[in-house]
Gaussian input, Z-matrix of N, CA and C with variables (Angstrom, degrees):
# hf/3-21g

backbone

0 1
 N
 C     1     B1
 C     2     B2     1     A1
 N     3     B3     2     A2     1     D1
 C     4     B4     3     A3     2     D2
 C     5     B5     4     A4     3     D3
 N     6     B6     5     A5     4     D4
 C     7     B7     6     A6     5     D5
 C     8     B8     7     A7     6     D6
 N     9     B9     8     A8     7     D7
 C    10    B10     9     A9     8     D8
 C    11    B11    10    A10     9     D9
 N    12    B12    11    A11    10    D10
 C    13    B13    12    A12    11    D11
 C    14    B14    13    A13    12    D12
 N    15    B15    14    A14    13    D13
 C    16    B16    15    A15    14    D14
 C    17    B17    16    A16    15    D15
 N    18    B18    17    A17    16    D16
 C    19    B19    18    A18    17    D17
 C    20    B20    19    A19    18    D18
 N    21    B21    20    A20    19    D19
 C    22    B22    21    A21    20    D20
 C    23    B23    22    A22    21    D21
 N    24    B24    23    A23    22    D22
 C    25    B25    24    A24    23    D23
 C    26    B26    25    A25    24    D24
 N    27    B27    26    A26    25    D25
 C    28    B28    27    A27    26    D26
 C    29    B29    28    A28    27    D27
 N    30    B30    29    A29    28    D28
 C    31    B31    30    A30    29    D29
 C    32    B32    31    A31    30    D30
 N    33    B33    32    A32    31    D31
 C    34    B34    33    A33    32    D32
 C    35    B35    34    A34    33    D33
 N    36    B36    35    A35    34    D34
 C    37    B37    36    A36    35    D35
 C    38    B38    37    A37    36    D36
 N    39    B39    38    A38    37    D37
 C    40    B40    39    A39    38    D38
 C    41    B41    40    A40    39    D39
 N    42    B42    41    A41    40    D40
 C    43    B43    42    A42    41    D41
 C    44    B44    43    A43    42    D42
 N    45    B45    44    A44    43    D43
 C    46    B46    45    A45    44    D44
 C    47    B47    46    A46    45    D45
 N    48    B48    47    A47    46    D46
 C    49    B49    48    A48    47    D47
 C    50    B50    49    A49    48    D48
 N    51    B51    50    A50    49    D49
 C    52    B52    51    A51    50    D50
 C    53    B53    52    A52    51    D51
 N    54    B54    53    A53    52    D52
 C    55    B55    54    A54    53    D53
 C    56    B56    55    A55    54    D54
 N    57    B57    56    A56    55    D55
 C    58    B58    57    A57    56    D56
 C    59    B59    58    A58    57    D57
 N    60    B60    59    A59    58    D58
 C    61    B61    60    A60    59    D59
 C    62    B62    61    A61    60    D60
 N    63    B63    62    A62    61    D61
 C    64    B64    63    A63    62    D62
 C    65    B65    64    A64    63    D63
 N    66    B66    65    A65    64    D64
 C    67    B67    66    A66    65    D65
 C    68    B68    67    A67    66    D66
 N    69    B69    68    A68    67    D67
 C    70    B70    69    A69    68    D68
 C    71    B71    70    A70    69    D69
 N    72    B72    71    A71    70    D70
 C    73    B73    72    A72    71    D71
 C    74    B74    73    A73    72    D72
 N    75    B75    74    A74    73    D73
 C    76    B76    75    A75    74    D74
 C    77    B77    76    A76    75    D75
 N    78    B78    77    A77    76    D76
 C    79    B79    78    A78    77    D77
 C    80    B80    79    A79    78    D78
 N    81    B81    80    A80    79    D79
 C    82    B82    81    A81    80    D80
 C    83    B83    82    A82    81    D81
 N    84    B84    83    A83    82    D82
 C    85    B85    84    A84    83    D83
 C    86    B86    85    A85    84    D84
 N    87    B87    86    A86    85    D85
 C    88    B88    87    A87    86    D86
 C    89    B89    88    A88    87    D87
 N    90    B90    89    A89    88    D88
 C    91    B91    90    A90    89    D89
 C    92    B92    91    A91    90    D90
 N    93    B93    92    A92    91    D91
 C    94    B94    93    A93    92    D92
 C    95    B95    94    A94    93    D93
 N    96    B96    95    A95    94    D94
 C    97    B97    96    A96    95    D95
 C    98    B98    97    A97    96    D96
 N    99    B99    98    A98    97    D97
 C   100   B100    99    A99    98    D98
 C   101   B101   100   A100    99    D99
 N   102   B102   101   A101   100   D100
 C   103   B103   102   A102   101   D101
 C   104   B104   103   A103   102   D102
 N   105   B105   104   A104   103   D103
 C   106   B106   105   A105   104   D104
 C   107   B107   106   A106   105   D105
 N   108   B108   107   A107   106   D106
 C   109   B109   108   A108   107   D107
 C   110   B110   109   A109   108   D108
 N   111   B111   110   A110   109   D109
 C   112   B112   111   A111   110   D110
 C   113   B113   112   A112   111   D111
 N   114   B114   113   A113   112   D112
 C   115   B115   114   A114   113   D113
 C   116   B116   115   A115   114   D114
 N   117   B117   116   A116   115   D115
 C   118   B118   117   A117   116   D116
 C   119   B119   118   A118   117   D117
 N   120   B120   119   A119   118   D118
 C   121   B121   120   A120   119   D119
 C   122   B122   121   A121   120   D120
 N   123   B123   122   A122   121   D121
 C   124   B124   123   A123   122   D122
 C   125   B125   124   A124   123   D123
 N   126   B126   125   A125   124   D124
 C   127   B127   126   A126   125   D125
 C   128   B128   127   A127   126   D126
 N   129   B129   128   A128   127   D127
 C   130   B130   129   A129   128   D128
 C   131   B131   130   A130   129   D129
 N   132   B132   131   A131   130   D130
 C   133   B133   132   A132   131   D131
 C   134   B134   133   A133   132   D132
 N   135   B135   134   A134   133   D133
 C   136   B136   135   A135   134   D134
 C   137   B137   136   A136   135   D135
 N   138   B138   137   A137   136   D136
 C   139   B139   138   A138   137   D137
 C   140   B140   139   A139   138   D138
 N   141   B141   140   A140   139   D139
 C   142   B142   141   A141   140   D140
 C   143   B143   142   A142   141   D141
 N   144   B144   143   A143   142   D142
 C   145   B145   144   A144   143   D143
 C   146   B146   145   A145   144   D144
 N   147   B147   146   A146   145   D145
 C   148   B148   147   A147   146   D146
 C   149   B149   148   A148   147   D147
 N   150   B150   149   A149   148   D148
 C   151   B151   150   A150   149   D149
 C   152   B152   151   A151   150   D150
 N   153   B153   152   A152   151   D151
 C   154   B154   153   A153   152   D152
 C   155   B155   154   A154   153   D153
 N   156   B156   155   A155   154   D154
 C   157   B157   156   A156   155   D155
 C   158   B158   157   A157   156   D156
 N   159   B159   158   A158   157   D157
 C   160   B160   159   A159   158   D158
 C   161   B161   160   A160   159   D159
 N   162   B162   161   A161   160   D160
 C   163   B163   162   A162   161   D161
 C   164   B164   163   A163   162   D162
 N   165   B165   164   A164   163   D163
 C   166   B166   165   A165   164   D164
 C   167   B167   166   A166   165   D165
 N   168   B168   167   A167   166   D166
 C   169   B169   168   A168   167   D167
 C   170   B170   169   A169   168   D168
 N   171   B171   170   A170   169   D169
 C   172   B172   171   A171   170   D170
 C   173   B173   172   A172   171   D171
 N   174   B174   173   A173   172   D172
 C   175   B175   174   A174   173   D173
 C   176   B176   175   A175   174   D174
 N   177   B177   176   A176   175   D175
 C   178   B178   177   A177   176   D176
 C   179   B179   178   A178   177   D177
 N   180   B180   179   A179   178   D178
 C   181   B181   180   A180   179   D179
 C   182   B182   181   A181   180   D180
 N   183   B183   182   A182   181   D181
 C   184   B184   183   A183   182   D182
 C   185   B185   184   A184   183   D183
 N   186   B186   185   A185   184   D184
 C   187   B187   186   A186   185   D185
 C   188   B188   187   A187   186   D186
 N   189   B189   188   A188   187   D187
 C   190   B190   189   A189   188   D188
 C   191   B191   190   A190   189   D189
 N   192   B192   191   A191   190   D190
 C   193   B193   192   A192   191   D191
 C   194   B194   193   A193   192   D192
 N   195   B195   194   A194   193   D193
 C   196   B196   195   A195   194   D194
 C   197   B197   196   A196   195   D195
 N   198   B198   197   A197   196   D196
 C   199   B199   198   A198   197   D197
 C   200   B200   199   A199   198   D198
 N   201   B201   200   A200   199   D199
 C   202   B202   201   A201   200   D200
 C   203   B203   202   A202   201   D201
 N   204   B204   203   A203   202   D202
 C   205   B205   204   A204   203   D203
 C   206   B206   205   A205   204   D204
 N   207   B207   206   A206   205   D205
 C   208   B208   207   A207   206   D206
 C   209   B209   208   A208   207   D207
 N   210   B210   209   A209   208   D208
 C   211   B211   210   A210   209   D209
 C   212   B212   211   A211   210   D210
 N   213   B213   212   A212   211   D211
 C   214   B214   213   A213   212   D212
 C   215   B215   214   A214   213   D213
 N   216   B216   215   A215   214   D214
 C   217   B217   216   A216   215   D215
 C   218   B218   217   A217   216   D216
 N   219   B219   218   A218   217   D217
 C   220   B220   219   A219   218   D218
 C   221   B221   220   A220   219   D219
 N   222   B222   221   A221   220   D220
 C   223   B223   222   A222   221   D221
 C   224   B224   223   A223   222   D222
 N   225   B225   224   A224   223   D223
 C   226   B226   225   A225   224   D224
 C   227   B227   226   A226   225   D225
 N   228   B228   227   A227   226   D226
 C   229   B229   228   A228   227   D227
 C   230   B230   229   A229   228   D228
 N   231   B231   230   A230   229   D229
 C   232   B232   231   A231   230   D230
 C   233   B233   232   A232   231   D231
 N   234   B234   233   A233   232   D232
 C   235   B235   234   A234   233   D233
 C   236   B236   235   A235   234   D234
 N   237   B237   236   A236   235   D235
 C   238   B238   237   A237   236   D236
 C   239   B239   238   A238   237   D237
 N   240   B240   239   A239   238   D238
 C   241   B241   240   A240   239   D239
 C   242   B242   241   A241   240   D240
 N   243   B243   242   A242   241   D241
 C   244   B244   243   A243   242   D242
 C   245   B245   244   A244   243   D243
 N   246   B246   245   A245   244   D244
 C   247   B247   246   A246   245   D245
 C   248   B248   247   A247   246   D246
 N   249   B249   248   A248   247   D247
 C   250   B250   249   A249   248   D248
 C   251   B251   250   A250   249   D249
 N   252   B252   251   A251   250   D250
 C   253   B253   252   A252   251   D251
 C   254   B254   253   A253   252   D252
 N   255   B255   254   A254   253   D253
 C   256   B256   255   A255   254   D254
 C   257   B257   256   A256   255   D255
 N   258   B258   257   A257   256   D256
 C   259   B259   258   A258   257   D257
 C   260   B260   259   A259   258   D258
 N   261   B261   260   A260   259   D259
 C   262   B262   261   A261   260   D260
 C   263   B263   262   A262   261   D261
 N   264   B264   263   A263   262   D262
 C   265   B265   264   A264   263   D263
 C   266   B266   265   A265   264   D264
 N   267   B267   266   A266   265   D265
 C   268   B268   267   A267   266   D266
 C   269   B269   268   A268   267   D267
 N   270   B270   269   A269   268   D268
 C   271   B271   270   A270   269   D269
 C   272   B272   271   A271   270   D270
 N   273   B273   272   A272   271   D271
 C   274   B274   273   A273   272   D272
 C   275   B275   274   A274   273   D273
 N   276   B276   275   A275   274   D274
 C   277   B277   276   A276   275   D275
 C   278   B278   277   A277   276   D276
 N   279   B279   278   A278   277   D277
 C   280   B280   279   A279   278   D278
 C   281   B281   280   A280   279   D279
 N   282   B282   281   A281   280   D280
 C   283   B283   282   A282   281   D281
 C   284   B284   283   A283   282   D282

   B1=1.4503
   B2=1.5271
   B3=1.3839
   B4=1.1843
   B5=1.4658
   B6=1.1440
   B7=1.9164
   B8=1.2411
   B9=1.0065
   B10=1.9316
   B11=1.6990
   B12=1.1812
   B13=1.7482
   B14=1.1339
   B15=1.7501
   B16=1.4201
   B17=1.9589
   B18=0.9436
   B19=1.5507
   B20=1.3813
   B21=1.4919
   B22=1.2233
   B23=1.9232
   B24=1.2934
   B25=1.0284
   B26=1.8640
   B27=0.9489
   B28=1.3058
   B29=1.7094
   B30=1.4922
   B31=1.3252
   B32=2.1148
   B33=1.3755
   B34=1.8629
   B35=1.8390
   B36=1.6209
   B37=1.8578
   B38=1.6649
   B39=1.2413
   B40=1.4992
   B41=1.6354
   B42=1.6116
   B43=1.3565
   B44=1.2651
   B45=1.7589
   B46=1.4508
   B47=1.3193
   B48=1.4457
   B49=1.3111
   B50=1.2646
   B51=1.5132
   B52=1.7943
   B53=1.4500
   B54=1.2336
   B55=1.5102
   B56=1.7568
   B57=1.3410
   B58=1.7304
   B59=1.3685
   B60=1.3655
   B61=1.6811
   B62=1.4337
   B63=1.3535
   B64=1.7872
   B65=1.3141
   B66=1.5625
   B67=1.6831
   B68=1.6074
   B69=1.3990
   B70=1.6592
   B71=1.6058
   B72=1.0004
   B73=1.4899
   B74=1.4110
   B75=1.5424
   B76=2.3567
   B77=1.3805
   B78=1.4312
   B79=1.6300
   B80=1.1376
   B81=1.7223
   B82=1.3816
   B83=1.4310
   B84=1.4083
   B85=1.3544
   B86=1.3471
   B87=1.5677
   B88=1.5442
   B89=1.2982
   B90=1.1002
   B91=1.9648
   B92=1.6031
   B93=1.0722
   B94=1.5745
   B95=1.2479
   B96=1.6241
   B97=1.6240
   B98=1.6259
   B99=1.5853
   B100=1.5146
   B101=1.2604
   B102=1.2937
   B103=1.1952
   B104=1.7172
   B105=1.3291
   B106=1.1232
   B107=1.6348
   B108=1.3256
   B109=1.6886
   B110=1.8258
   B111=0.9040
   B112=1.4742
   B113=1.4880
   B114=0.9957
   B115=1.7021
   B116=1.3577
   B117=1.9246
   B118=1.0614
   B119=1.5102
   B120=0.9820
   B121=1.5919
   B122=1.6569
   B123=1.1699
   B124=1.5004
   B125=1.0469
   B126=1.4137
   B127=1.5051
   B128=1.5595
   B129=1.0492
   B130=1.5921
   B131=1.3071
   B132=1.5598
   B133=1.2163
   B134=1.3530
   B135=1.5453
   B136=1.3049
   B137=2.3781
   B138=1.3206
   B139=1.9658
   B140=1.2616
   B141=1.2057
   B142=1.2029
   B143=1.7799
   B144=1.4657
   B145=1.6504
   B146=1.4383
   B147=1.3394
   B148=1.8242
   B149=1.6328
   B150=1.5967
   B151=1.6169
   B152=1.5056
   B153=1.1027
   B154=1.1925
   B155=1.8146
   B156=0.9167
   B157=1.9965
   B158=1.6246
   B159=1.7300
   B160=1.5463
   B161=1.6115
   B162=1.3541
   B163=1.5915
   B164=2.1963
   B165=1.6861
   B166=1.1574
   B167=1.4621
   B168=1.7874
   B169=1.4930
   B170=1.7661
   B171=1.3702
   B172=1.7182
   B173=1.5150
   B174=1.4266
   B175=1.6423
   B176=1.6151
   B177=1.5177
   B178=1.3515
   B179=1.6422
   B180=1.2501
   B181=1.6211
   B182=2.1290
   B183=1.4167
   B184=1.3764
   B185=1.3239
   B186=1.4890
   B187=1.5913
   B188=1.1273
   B189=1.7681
   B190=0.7475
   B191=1.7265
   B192=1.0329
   B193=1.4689
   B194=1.5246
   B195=1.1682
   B196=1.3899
   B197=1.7954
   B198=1.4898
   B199=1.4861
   B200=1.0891
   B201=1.4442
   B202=1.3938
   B203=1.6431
   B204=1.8922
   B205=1.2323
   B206=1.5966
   B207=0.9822
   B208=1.1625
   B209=1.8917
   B210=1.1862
   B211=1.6410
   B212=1.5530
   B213=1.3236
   B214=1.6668
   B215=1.2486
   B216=2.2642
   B217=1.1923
   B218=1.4658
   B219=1.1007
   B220=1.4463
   B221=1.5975
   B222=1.7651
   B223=1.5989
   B224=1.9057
   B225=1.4569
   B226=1.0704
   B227=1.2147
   B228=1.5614
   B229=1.3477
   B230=1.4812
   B231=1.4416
   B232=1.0858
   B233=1.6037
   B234=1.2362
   B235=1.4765
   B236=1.7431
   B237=1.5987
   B238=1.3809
   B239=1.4814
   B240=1.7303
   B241=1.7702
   B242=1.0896
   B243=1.5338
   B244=1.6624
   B245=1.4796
   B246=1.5772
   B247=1.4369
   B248=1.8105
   B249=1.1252
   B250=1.3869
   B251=1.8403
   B252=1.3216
   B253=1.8769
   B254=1.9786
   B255=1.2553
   B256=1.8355
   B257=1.3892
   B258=1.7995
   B259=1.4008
   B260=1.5459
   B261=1.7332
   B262=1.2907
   B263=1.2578
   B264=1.1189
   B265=1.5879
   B266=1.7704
   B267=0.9602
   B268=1.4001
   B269=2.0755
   B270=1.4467
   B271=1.3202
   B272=1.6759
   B273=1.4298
   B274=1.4292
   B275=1.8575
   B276=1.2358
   B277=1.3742
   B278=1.6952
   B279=1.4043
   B280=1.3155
   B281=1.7113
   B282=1.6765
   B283=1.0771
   B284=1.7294
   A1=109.55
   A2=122.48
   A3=116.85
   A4=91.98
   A5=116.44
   A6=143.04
   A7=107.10
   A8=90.10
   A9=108.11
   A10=111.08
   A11=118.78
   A12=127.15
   A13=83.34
   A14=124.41
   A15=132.84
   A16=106.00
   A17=102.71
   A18=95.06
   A19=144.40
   A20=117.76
   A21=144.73
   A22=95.70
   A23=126.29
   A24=113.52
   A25=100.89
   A26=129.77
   A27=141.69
   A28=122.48
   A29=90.16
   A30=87.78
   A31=113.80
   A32=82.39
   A33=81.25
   A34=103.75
   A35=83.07
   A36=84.26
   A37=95.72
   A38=111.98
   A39=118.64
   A40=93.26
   A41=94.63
   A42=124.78
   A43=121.11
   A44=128.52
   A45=113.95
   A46=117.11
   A47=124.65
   A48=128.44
   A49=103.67
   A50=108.00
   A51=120.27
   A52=96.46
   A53=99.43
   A54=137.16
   A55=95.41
   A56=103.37
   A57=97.59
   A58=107.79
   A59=114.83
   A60=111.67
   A61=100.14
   A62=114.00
   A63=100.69
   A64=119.14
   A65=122.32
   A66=111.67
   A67=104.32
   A68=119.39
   A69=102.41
   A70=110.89
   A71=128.28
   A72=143.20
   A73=113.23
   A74=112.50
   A75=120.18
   A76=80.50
   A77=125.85
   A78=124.37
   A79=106.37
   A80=124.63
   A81=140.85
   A82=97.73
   A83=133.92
   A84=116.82
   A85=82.25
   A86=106.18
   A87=121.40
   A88=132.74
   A89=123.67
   A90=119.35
   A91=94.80
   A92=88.49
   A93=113.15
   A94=122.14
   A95=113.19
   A96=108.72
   A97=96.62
   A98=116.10
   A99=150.33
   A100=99.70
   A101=141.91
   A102=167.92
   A103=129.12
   A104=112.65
   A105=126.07
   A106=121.93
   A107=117.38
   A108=112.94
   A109=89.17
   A110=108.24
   A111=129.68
   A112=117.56
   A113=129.16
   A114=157.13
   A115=100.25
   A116=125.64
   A117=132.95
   A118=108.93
   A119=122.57
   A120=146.11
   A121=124.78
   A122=91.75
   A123=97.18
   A124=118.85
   A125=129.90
   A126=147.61
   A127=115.09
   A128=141.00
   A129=160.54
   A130=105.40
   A131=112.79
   A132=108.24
   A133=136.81
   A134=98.95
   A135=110.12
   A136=96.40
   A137=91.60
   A138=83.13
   A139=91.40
   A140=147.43
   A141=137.92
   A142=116.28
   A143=107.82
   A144=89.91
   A145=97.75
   A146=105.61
   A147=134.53
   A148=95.87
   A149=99.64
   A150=107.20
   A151=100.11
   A152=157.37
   A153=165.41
   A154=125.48
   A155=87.17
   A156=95.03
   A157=101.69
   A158=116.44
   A159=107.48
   A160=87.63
   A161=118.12
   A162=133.98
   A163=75.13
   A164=93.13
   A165=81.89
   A166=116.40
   A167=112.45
   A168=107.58
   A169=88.26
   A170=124.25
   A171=120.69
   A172=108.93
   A173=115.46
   A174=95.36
   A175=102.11
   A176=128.10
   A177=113.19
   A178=101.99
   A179=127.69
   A180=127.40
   A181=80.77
   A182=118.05
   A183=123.32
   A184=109.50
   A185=121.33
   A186=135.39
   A187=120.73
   A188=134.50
   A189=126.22
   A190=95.25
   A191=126.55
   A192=138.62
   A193=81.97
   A194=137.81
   A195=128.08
   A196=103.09
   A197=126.89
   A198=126.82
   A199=108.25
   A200=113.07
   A201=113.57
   A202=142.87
   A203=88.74
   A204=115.01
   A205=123.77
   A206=129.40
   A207=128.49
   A208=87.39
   A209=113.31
   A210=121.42
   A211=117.12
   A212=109.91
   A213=120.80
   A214=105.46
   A215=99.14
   A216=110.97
   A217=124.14
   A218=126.44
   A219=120.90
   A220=121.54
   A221=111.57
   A222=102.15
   A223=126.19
   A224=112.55
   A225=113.43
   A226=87.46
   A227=115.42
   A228=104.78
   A229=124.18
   A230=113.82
   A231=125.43
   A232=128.68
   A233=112.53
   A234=132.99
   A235=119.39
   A236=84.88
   A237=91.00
   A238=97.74
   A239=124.07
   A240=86.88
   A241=120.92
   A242=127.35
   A243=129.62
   A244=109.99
   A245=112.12
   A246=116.16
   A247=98.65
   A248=125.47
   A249=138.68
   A250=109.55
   A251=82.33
   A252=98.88
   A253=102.89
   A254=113.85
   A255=119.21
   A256=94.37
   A257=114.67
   A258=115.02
   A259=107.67
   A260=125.07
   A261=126.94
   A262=119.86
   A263=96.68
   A264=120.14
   A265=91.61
   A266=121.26
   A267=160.40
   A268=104.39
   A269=104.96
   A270=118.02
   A271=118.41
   A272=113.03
   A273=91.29
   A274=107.10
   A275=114.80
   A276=121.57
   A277=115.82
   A278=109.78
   A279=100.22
   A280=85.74
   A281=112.74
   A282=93.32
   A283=125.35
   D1=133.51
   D2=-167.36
   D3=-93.82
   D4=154.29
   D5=167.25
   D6=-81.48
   D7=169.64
   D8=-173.58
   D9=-89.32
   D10=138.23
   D11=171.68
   D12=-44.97
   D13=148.88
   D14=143.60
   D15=-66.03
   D16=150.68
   D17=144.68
   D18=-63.57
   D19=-25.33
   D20=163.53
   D21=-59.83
   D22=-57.48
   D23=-157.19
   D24=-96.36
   D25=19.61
   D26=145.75
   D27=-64.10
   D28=-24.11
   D29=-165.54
   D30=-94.41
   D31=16.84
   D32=-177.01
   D33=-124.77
   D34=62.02
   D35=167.03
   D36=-107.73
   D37=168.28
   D38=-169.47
   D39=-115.67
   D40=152.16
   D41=161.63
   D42=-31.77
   D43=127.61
   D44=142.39
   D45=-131.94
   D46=-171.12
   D47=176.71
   D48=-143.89
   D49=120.76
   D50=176.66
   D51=-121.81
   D52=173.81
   D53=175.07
   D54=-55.67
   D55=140.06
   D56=163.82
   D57=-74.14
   D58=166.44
   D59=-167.10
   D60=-89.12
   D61=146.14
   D62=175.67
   D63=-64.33
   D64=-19.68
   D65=165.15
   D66=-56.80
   D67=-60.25
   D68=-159.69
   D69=-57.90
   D70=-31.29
   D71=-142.49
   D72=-50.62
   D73=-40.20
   D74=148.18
   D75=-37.39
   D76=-82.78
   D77=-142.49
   D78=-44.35
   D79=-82.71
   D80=-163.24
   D81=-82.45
   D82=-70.35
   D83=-166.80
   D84=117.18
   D85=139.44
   D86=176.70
   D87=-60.68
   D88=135.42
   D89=-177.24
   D90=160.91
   D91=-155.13
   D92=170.12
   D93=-85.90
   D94=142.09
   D95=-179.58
   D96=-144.33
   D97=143.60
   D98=174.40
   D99=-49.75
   D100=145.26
   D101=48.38
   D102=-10.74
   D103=61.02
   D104=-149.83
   D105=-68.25
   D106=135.19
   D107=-166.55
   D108=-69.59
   D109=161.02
   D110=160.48
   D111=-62.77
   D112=-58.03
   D113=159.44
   D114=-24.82
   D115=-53.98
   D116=-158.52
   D117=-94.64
   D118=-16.18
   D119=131.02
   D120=-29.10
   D121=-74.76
   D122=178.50
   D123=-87.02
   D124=1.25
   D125=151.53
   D126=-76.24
   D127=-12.82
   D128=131.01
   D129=-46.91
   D130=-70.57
   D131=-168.39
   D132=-70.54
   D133=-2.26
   D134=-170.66
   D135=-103.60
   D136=-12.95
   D137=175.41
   D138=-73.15
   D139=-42.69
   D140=-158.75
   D141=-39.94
   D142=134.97
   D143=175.89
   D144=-74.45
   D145=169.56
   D146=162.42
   D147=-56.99
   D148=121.41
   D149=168.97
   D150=95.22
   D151=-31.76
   D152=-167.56
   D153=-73.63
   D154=86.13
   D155=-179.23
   D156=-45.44
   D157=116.73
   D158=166.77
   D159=-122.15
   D160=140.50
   D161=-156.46
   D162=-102.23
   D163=154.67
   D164=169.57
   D165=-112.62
   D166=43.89
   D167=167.40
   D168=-103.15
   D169=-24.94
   D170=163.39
   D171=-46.36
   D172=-32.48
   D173=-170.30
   D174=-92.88
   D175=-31.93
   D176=-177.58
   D177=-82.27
   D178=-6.30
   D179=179.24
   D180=-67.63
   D181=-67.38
   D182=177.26
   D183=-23.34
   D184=-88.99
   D185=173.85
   D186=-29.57
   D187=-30.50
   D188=-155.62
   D189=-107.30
   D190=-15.55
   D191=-168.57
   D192=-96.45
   D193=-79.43
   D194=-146.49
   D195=-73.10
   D196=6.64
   D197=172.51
   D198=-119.16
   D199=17.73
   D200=-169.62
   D201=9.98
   D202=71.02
   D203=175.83
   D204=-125.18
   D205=-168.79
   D206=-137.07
   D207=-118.51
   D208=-22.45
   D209=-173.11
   D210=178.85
   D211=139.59
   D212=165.76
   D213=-111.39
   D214=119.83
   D215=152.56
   D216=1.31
   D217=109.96
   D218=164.49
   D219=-87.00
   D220=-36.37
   D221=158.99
   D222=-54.94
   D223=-7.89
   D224=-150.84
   D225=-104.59
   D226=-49.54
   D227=-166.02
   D228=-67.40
   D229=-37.84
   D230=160.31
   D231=-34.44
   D232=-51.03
   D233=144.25
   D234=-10.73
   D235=-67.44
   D236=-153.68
   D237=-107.70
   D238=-8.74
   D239=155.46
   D240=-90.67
   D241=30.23
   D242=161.30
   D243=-91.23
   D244=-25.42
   D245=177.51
   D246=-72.00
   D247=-48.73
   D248=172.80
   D249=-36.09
   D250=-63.20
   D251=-170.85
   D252=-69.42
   D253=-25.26
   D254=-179.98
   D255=-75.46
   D256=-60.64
   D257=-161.22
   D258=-54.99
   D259=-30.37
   D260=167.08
   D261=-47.48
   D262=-46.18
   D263=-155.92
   D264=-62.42
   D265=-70.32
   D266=-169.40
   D267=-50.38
   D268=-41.56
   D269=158.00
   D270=-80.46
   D271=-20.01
   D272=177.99
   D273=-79.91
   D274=-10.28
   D275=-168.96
   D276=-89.70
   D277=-6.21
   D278=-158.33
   D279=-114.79
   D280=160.92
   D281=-171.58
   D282=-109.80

């Protein structure tokens, strides 16, 4: 019987960079767009001070400047700072 992904181990998919999709392209505008690691996520989320609202179009506005692209996935990212915020979750419990 296979077991369940941890959340922890969700979090080591790697980076890519595709084409923006031609639906978003009004939205973002053509170029390249992030496929964002998880890691680089929760590495954002963790500069944040204690108490501090970071929106998560601030973290792919972040990702997308420091991969120098044109946009980060927004289905993706969304994704994966819940995998971020579980895998936390999931580390404060274990001992």
């Amino acid at each position: 019987m296979k077991t369940r992904t941890s959340w922890k181990e969700k979090l080591n998919k790697e980076a890519e960079i595709v084409e923006v999709p031609p639906s978003w392209v009004a939205r973002h505008g053509a170029g390249k767009m992030l496929i964002p690691r998880p890691l680089d996520i929760d590495a954002l989320m963790r500069t944040a001070p204690k108490g501090k609202l970071v929106t998560q179009d601030q973290i792919r506005g972040k990702l997308a400047h420091d991969y120098y692209v044109r946009a980060t996935c927004p289905l993706t990212s969304g994704l994966f700072i819940r995998i971020v915020a579980e895998a936390a979750e999931e580390g404060s419990r274990d001992p």
